[in-house]
C-alpha positions in Angstrom: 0.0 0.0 0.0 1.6 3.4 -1.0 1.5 6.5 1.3 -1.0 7.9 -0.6 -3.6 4.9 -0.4 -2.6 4.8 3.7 -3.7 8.7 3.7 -6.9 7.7 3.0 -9.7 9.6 4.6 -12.1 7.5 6.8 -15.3 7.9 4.5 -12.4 6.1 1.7 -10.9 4.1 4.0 -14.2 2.9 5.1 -14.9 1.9 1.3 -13.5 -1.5 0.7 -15.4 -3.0 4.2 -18.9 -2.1 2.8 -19.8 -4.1 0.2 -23.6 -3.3 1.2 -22.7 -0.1 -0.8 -22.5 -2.2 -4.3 -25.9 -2.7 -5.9 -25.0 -6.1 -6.1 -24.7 -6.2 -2.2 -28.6 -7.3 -1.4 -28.5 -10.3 -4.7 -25.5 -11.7 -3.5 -27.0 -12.4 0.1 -30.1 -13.8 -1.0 -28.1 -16.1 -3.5 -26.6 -17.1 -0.6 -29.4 -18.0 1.9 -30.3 -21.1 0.6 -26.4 -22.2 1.0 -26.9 -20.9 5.1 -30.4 -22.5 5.2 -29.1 -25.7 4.7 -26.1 -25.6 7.1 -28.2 -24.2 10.1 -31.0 -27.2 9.3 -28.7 -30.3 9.1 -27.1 -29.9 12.8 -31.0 -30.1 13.6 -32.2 -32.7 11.4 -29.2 -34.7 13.0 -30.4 -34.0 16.0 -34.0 -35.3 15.6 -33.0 -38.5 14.2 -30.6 -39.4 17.4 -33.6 -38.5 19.3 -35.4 -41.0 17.3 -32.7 -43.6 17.6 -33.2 -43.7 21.1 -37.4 -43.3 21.1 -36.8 -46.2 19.1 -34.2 -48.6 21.3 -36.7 -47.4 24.4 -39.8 -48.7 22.6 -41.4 -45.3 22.1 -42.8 -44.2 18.7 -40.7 -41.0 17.6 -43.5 -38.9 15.5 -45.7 -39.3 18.5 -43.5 -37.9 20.9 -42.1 -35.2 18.3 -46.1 -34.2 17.6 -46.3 -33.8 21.8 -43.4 -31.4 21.6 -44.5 -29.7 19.0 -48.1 -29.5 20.4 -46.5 -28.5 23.6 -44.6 -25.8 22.5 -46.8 -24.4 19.9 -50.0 -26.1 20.2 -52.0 -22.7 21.9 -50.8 -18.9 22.4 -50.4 -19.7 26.1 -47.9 -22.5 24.8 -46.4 -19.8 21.9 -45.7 -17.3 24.6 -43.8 -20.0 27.1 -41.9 -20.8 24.0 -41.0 -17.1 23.6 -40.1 -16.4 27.2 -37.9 -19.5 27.2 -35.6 -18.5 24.1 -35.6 -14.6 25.5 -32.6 -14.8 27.3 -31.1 -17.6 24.7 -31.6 -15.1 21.9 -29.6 -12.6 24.4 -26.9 -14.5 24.9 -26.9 -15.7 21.1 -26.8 -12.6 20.2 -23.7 -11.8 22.3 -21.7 -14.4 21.4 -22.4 -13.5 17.8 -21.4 -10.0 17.6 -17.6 -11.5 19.3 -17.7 -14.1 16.7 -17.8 -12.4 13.9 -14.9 -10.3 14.6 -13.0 -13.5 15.3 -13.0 -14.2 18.6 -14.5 -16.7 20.8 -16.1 -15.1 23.6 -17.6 -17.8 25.5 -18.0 -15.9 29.1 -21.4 -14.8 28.3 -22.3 -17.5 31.3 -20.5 -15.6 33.8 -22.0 -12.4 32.5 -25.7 -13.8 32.7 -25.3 -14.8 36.9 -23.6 -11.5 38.0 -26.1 -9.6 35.8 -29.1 -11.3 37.8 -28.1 -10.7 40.7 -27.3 -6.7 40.3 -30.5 -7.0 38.8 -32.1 -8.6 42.4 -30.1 -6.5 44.4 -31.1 -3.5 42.5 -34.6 -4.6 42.2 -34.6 -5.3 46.4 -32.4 -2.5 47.6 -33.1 0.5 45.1 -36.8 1.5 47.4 -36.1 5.3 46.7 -36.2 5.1 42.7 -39.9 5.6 41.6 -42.0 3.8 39.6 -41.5 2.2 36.3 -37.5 3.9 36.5 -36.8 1.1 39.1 -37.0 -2.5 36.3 -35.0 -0.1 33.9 -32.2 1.1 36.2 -32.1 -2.3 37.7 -31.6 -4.0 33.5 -29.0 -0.9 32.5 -27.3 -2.1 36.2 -26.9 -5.4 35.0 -26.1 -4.9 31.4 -23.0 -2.6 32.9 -22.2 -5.3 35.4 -22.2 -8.4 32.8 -20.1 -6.0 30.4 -17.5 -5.5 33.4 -17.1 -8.7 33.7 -15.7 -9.7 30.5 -13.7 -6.6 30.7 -10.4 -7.7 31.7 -11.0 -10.9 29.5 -11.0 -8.4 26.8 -7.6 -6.5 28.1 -5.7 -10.0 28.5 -6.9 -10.6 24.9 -6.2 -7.2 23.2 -3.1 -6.2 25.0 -0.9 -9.2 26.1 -2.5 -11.7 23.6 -3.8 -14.0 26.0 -6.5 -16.8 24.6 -9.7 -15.6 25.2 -11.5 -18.9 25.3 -9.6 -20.3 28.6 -9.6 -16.5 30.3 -13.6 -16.4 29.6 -14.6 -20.1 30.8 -12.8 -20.0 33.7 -14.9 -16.9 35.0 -18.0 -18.7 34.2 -17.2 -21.0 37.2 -16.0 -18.3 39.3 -18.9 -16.1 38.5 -21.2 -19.1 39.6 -19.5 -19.6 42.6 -18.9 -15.7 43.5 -22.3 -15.4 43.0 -23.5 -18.2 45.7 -21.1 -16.8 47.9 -22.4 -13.5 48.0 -25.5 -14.5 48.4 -24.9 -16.9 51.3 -22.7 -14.5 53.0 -24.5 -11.2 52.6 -27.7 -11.3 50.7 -29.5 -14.2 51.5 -32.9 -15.0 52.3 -33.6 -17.0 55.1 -37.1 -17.7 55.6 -36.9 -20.6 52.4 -34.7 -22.8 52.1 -32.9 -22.2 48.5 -29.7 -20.1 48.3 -31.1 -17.1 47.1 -31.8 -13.4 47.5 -35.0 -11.4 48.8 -37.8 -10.8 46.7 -37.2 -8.0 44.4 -40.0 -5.2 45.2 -43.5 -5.4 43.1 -42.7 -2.4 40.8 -39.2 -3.9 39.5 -41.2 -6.6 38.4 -40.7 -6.8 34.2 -45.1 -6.4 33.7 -46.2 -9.5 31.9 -47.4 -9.9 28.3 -49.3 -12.9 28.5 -51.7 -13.9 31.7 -50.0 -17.1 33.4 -46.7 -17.1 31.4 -43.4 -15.8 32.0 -43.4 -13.8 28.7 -42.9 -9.9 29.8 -41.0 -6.6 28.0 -38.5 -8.8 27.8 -39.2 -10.6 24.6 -39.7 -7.8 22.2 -36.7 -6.1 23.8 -34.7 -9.1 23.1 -36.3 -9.4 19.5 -35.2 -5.9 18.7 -31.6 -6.1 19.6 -31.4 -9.4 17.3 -33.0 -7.0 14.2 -30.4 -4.2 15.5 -27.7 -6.5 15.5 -28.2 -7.2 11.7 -28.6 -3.8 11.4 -25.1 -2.7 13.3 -23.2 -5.0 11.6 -24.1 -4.0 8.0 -25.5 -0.5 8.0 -22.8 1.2 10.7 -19.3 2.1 10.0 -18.4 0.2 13.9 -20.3 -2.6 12.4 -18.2 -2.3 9.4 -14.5 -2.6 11.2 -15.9 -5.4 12.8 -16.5 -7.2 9.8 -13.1 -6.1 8.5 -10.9 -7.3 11.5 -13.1 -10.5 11.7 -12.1 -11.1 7.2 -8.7 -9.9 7.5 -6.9 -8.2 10.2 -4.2 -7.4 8.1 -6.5 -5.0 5.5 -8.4 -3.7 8.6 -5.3 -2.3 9.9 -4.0 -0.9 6.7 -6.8 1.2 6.3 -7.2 2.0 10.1 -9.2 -0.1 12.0 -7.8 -0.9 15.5 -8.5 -4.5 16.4 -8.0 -4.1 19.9 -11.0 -1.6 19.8 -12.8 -4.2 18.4 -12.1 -7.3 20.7 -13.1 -4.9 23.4 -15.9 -3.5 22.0 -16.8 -6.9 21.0 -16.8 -8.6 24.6 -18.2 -5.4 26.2 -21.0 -5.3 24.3 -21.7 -9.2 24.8 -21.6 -9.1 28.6 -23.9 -6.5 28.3 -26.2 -8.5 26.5 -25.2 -11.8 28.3 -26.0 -9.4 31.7 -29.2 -7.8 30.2 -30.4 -11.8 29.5 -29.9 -12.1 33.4 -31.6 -9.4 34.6 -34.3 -10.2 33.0 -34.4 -13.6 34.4 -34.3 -12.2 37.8 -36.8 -9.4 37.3 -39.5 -11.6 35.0 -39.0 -15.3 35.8 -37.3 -15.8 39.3 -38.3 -12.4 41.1 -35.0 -13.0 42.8 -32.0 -14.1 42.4 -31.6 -18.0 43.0 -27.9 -19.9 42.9 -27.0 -22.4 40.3 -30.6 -21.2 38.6 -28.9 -21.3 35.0 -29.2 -25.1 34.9 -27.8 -27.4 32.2 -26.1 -26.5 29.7 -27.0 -23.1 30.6 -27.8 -19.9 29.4 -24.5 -18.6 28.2 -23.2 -22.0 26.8 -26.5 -22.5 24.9 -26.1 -18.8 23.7 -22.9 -20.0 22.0 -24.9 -22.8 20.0 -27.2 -20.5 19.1 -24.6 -18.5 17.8 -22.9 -21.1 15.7 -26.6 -23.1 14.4 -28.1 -19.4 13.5 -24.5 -18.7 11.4 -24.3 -15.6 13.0 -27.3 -14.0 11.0 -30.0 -12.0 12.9 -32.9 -14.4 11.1 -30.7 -17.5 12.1 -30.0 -16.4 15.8 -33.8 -15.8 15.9 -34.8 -19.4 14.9 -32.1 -21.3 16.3 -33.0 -19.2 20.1 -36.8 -20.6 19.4 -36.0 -24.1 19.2 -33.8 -24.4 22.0 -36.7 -22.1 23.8 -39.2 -25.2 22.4 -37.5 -27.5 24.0 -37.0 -25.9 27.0 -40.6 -25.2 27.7 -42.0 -28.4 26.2 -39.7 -30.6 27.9 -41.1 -30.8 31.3 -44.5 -31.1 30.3 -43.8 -33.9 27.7 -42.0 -35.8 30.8 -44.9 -35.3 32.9 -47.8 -36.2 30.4 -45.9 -38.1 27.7 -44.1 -40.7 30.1 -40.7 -39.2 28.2 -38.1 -38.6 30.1 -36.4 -35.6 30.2 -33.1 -37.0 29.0 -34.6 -37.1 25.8 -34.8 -33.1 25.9 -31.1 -32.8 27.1 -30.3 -35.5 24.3 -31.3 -32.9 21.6 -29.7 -30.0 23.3 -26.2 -32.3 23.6 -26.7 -33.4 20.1 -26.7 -29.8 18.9 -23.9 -28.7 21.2 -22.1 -31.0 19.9 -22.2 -29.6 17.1 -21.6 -26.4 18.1 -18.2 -27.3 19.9 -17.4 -29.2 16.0 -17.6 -25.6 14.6 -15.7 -23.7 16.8 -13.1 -26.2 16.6 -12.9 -26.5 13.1 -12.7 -22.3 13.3 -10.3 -21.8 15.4 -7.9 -24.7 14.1 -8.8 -22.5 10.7 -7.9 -19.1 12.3 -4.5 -20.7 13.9 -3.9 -21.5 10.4 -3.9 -18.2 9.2 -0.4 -16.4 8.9 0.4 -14.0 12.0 0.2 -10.1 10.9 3.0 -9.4 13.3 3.4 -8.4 16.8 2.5 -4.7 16.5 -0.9 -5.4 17.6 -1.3 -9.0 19.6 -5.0 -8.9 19.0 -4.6 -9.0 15.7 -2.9 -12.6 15.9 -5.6 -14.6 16.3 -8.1 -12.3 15.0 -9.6 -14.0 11.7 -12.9 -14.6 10.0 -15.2 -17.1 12.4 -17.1 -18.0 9.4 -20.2 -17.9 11.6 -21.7 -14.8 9.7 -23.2 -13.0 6.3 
């Protein structure tokens, strides 16, 4: 690149990273849905036929069972809106494990993020008396979007500054924030007229107002069904969006034309332990009313967020689907046990089976990524920092 081409203005500079500016932008990704379509159903369609593999061996007939999930989960409006509120906080989490992706890295502390955001979010909820009215479930969600961002934030230093793999740094606080969390609350916060480890009640007016009589569907669902569209949106429509894109297709052009990788890793991770914190808030303020220990059960908010991530291929349509069906099978599975005489391995089957395939792809990524040639050591986050592959 000559000095004049590195001279370049941003508006320029910002040129070859927005292909959405060509007229042949919008035909190229619809050629291209069928292509991510097809990847996002087969982990699925794998998935099912395990499932029926072992309805099968256990005597059970398969379609019958399938038709009782299906019924369950989508069978009335009452049954539509469990669905929803179930892949709510999936979709969150998705959604911030996405944004990390497609910049390259593999931000999978969105776990950690979701507990310490729920319980600011109680603590807020139970403490903050003196903020009025409808302010009180707001300030108590922006709380624990800015406490779930916090937490990723060093994370995000190791991995911009001093190179440090972001995967090992961000799993290992999930486990500390799940047992920080139960140690707070059984040292300072807890409630001790039940039995559970968990907090106070949160006070009537922090409660997120309900959309649907009898279900946990509140504000929460349209919120979280916005931020998916905005994601879409960011990425391909917003010059942040657009470095990164860049640093996530080649870190090498993104710094030539001026793009800071380290921004972006940080931006990146921030902005998905906001989400990941926002996803627990809500949990605390709409489902739990407190703030319960160990209440993200198996496999867990976060780590469910991650396949949803890699089955929706990192597009905002995608994430949206693939945060559904893991919200089907959430809120299906304990009533298909109970009426269906299934247990509800069979529901954990289908969620391992997809994992599974999720922790395929991110493999197969970052053995891709180390692949790559190293841009140099003027900026370690650029070392690693290569297409995830999980995007448009």
């Amino acid at each position: 690149m000559t000095e004049n081409q590195g001279a370049l203005p941003p508006d320029r500079a910002l040129e070859p990273a927005n292909p959405f500016s060509q007229p042949s932008f919008r035909s190229g990704r619809l050629t291209r849905l069928p292509g991510r379509a097809g990847r996002a159903l087969v982990p699925l369609i794998v998935a099912l036929v395990v499932g029926a593999i072992v309805l099968v061996a256990t005597g059970r007939n398969p379609f019958d069972v399938y038709q009782l999930y299906l019924q369950q989960a989508a069978g009335s409006w009452t049954s539509l809106a469990n669905t929803f509120a179930a892949a709510t906080p999936i979709l969150l989490t998705g959604v911030g494990t996405a944004i990390a992706f497609r910049a390259g890295f593999f931000n999978v502390g969105l776990e950690g993020s979701v507990y310490v955001g729920a319980l600011a979010a109680a603590w807020a909820g139970a403490v903050w008396s003196s903020v009025p009215g409808v302010l009180l479930p707001i300030s108590a969600l922006l709380f624990a979007a800015l406490v779930g961002a916090l937490w990723v934030l060093v994370p995000a230093l190791l991995r911009a500054y001093l190179a440090i793999d972001e995967v090992v740094t961000t799993l290992m606080l999930d486990y500390v924030a799940v047992s920080l969390t139960s140690y707070i609350v059984l040292d300072h916060f807890l409630y001790n007229t039940v039995g559970n480890v968990q907090t106070p009640p949160v006070l009537p007016r922090a409660e997120l107002p309900s959309l649907v009589s009898g279900t946990n569907l509140t504000i929460g669902a349209p919120i979280a069904l916005i931020l998916a569209i905005g994601y879409g949106w960011f990425l391909h429509r917003t010059r942040t969006g657009a470095e990164i894109r860049t640093v996530g297709d080649s870190p090498r052009f993104a710094a030539s034309v001026g793009f800071s990788p380290r921004r972006v890793v940080i931006v990146t991770f921030l902005t998905g332990g906001a989400l990941g914190g926002l996803a627990g808030g809500m949990i605390a303020l709409g489902v739990l009313y407190n703030f319960t220990a160990g209440f993200s059960t198996s496999p867990g908010f976060g780590f469910t967020g991650i396949a949803v991530a890699v089955l929706g291929t990192g597009n905002w349509f995608g994430l949206i689907l693939a945060a559904l069906f893991f919200g089907a099978l959430a809120s299906a599975g304990g009533v298909v046990q109970l009426f269906g005489n299934v247990p509800i391995a069979l529901t954990e089957i289908l969620q391992g089976a997809l994992m599974i395939f999720a922790g395929v792809n991110i493999v197969r990524l970052r053995r891709r990524r180390s692949r790559r040639p190293a841009p140099g050591a003027s900026d370690p986050a650029t070392d690693p920092a290569v297409s995830a592959g999980v995007a448009e």
